[in-house]
PATIVEX-527276 format. One record per residue: y, x, z of N, C-alpha, C in turn. Coordinates in steps of 0.001 Angstrom, whole numbers, padded with zeros to 6 digits, always signed. Each point is the difference from the previous one (the first is absolute). Layout:
! PATIVEX-527276
YXZYXZYXZ
...
//
This chain:
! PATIVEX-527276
+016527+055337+005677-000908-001114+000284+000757-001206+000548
+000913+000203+000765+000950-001202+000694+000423-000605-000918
+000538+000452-001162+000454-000568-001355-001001-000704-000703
-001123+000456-000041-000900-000924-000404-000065-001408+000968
-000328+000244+001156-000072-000784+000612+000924-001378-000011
+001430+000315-000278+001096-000728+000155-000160-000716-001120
-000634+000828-001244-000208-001149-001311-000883-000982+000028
-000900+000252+000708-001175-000975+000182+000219-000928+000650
+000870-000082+001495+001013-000608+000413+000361-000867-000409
+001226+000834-001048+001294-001150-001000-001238-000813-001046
-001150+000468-000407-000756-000866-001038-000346-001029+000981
-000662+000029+000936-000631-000815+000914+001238-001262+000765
+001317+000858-000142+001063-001496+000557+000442-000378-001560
+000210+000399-000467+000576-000837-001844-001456-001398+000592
-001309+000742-000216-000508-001250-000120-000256-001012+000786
+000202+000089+001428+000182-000574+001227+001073-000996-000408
+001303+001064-000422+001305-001143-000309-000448-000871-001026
-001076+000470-000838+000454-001262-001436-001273-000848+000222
-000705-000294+000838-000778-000483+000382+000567-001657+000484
+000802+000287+001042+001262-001353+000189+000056-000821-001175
+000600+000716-000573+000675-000811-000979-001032-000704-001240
-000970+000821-000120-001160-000649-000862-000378-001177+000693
-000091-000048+001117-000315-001149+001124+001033-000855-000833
+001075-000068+000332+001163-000898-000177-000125-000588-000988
-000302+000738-001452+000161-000142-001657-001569-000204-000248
-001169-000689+001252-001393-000190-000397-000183-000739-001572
+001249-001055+000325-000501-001076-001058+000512+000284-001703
+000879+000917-000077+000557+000907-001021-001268+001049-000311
-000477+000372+000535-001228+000629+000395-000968-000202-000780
-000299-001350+000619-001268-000467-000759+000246-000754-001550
+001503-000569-000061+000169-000337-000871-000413+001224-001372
+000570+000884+000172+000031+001353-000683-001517-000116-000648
-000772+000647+001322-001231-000405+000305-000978-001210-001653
+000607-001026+000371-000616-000628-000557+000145-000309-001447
+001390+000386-000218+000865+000280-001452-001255+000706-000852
-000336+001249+000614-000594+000927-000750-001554-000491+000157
-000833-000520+001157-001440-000516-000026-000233-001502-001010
+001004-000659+000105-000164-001075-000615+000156+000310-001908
+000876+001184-000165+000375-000315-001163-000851+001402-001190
-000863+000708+000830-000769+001079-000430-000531-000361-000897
-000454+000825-000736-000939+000256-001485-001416+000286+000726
-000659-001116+000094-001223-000121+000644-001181+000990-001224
+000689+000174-001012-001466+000989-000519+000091+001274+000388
+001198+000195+001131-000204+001608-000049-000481-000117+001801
-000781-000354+000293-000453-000126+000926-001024+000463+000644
-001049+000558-000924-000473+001025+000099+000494+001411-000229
+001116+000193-001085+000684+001463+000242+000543+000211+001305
+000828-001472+000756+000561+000322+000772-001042+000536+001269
-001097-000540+000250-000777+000232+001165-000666+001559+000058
-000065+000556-001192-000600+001196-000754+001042+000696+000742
+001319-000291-000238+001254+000742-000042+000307+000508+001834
-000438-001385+000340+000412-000116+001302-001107+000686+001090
-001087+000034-000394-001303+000854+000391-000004+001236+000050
+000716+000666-001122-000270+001007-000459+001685+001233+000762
+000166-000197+000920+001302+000395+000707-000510+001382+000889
-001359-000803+000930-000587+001198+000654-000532+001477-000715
-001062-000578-000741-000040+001180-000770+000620+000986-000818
+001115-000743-000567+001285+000512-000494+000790+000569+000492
+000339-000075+001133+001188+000703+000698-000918+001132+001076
-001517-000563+000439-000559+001204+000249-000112+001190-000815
-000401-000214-001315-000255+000692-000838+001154+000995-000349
+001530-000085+000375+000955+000500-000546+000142+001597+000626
-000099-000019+001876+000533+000944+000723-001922+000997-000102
-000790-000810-000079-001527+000925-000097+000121+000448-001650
+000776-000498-000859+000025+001463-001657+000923+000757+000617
+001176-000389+000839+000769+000452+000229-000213+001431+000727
-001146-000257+001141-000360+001729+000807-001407+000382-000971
-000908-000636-000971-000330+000523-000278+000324+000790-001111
+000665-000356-000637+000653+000913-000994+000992+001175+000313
+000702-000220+001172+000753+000725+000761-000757+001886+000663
-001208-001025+000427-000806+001025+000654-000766+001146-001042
-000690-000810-001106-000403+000410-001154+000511+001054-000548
+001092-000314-000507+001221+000517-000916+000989+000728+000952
-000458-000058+000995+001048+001253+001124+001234-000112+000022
+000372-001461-000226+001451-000371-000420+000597-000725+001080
+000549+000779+001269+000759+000055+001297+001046-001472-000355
+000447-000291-000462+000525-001015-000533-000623-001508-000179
-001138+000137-000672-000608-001441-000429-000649-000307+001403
-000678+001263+000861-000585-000007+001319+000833-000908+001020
+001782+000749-000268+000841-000691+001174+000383-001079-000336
-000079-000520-001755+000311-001522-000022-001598-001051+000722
-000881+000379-000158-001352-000651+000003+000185-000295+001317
+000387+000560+001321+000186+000034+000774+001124-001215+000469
+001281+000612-000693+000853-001258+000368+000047-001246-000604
-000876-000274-000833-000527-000968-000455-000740-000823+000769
-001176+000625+000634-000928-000516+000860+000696-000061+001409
+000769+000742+000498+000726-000247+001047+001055-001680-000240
+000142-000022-000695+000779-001068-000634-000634-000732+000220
-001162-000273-000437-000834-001320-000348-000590-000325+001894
-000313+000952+000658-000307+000145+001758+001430-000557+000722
+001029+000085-000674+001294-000472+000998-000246-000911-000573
+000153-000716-001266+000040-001803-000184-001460-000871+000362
-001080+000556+000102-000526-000496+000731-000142-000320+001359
+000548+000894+000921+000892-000112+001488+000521-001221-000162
+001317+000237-000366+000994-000708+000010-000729-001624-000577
-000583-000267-001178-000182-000897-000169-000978-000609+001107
-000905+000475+000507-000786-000797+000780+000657+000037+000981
+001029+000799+001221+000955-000264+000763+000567-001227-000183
+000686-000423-001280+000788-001070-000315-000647-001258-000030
-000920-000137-001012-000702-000599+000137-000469-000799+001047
-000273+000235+001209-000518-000457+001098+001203-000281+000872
+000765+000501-000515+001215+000192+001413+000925-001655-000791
+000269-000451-001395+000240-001031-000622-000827-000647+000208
-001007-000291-000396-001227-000416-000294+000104-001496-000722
+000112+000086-001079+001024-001114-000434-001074-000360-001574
-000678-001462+000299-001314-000447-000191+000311+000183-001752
-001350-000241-000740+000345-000119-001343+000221-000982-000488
+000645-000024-001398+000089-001118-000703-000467-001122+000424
-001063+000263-000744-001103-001509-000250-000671-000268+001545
+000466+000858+001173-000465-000555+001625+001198-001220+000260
+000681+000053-001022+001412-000902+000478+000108-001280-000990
-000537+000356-001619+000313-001193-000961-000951+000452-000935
-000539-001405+000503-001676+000255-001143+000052-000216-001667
+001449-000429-000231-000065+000458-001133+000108+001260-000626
-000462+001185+000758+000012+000753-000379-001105+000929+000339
-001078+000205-000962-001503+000146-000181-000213+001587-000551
-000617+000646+000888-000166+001562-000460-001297+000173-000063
+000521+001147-000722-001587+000760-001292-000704+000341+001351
+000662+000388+001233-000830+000744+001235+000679-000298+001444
-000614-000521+000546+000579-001225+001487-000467+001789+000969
+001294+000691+000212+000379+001540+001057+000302-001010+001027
-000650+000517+001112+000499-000388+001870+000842+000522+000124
+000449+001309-000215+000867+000686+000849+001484-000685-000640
+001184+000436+000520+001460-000494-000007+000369+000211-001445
+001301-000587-000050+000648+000234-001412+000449+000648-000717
+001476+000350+001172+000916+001253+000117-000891+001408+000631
+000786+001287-000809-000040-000062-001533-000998-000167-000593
+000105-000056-001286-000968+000495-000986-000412+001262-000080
-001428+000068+000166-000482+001065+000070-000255+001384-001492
-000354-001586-000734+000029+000580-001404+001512+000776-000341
+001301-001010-000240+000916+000683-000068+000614+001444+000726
-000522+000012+001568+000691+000892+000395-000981+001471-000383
-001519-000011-000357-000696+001547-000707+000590-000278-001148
+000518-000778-000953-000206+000222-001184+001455+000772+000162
+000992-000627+000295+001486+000566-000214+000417+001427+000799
-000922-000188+001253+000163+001695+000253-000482+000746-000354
-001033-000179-000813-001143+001096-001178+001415+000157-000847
+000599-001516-000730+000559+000473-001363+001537+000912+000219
+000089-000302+001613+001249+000727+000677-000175+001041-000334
-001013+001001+000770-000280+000939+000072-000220+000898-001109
-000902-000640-000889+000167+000157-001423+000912+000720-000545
+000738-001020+000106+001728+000042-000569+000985+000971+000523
-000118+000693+001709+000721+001080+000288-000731+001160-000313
-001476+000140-000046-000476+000801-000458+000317+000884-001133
+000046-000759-001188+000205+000019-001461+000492-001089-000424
+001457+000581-000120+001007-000801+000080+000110-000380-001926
-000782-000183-000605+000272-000255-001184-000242-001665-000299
+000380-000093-001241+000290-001704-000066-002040-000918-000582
-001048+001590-000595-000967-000317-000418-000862-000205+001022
+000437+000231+001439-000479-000425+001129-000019-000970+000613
+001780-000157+000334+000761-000680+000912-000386-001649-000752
+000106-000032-001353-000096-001157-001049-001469-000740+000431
-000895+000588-000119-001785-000391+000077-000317-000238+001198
+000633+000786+001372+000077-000102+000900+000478-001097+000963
+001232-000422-000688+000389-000993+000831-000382-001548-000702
-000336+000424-000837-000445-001653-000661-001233+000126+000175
-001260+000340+000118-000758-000139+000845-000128-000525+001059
+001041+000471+001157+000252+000030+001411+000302-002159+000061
+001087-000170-001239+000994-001071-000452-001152-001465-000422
-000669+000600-000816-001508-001244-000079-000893-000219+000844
-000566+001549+000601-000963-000448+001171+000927-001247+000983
+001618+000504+000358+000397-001207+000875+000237-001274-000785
+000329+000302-000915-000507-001223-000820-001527-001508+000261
-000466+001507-000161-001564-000985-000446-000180-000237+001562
+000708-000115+001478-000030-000599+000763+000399-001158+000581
+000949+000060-001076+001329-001699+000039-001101-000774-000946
-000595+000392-000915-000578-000367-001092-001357-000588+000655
-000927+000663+000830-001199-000587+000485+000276-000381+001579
+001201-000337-000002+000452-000829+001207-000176+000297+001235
+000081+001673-000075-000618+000531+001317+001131+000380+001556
+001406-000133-001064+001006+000241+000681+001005-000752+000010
+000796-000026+000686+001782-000098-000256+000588+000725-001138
+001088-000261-000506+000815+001241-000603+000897+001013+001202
+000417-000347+001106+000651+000546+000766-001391+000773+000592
-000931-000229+000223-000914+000916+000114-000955+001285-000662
+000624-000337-001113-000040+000945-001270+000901+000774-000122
+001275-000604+000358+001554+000836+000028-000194+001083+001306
-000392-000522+000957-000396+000830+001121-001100+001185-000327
-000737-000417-000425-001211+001502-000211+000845+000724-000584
+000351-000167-001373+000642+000715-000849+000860+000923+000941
+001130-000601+000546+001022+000789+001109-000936+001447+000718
-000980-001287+000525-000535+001490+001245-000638+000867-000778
-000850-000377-001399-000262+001402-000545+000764+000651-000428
+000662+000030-000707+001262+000848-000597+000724+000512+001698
+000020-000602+000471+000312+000814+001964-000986+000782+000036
-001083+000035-000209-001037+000536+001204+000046+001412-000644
-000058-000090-002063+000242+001389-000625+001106+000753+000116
+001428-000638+000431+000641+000642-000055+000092+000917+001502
-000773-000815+001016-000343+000592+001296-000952+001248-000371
-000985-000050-000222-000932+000664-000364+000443+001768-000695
+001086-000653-000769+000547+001001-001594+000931+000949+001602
+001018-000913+000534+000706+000961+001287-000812+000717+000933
-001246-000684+000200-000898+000591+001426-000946+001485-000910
-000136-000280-001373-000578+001167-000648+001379+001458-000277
+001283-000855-000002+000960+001311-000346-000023+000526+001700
-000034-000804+001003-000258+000635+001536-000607+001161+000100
-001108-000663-000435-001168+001183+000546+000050+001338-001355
+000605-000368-001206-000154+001234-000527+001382+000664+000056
+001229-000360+000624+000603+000621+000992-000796+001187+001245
-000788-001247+001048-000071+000839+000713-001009+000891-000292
-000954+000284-000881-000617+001168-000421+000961+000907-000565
+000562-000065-001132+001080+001177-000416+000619+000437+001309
+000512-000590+001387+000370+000591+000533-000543+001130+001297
-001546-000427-000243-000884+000921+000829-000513+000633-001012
+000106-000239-000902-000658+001722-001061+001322+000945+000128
+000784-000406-000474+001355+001215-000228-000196+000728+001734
+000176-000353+001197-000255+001352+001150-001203+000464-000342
-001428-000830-000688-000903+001117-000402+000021+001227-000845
+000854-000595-000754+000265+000763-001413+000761+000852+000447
+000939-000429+000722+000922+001520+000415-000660+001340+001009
-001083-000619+000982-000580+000951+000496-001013+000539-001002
//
């Protein structure tokens, strides 16, 4: 568990440290920023909002087939991924709303009104919330079942939803770069804190087993 702990830690100072420096590089930032809002393909603007909506239910939906099929099908396996899946998705939500508040570092368009969103969010910038479920779903995914018909669908998914946030002007790109980070952290936390504990069960069955 200390090992877990220490990762959550090192995820939580990476983004503390790169937080600075986004400060520093604001106007690189927004430039980025505006490269991509100004120069968008305004007819996909409804895919994108579809796209960008549709994150919650999606990444809920992944770890609940995940135990129910697990449980169903008596398959000890799909049970312990469903699990570290959803454990996954409970650490980047921590962490992100931790961060979040502790930066608190206003949005876009609270700073330069040329920049007009599909949906005016109160809460802070850093991270992206969208990016950081989508990329630790497609993390997790990906150590799960490590094949490329996964890892492929998975992460480009993860890659447009943060997309379609630069796109409906809801973020930074360094705030997109940030979710992304802590999800892919939070699964790989998650993936270590699940080999923990099924450590420490194998090691209290075997004195059962031997008596």
């Amino acid at each position: 568990m200390a090992k877990v702990i220490s990762h959550a830690k090192a995820v939580c100072l990476i983004l503390l440290l790169f937080f600075p420096l986004c400060g520093h590089a604001q106007g690189r930032d927004i430039s980025w920023l505006r490269s991509i809002y100004q120069n968008r393909n305004s007819s996909l603007g409804g895919s994108m909002k579809v796209l960008s909506d549709s994150y919650i239910p999606i990444n809920a939906a992944v770890p609940v087939a995940q135990l129910l099929y697990g449980y169903i099908a008596h398959d000890k396996r799909t049970v312990r991924n469903g699990w570290q899946t959803a454990g996954g998705l409970v650490i980047a939500a921590v962490l992100e709303e931790g961060s979040r508040y502790i930066i608190d570092r206003p949005r876009p368009y609270q700073s330069y009104p040329d920049i007009v969103p599909y949906k005016y969010d109160k809460d802070p910038s850093m991270p992206s919330g969208h990016s950081n479920i989508c990329f630790e779903t497609a993390t997790s995914l990906s150590l799960e079942y490590p094949k490329w018909y996964v890892i492929v669908p998975s992460y480009l998914y993860a890659a447009t939803v943060a997309y379609s946030r630069l796109y409906l002007g809801a973020h930074y790109p360094s705030d997109v770069i940030v979710g992304a980070v802590m999800g892919a952290g939070s699964a790989y936390i998650s993936r270590i804190g699940m080999k923990y504990l099924q450590h420490r069960k194998n090691k209290i069955r075997k004195p059962a087993d031997g008596n």
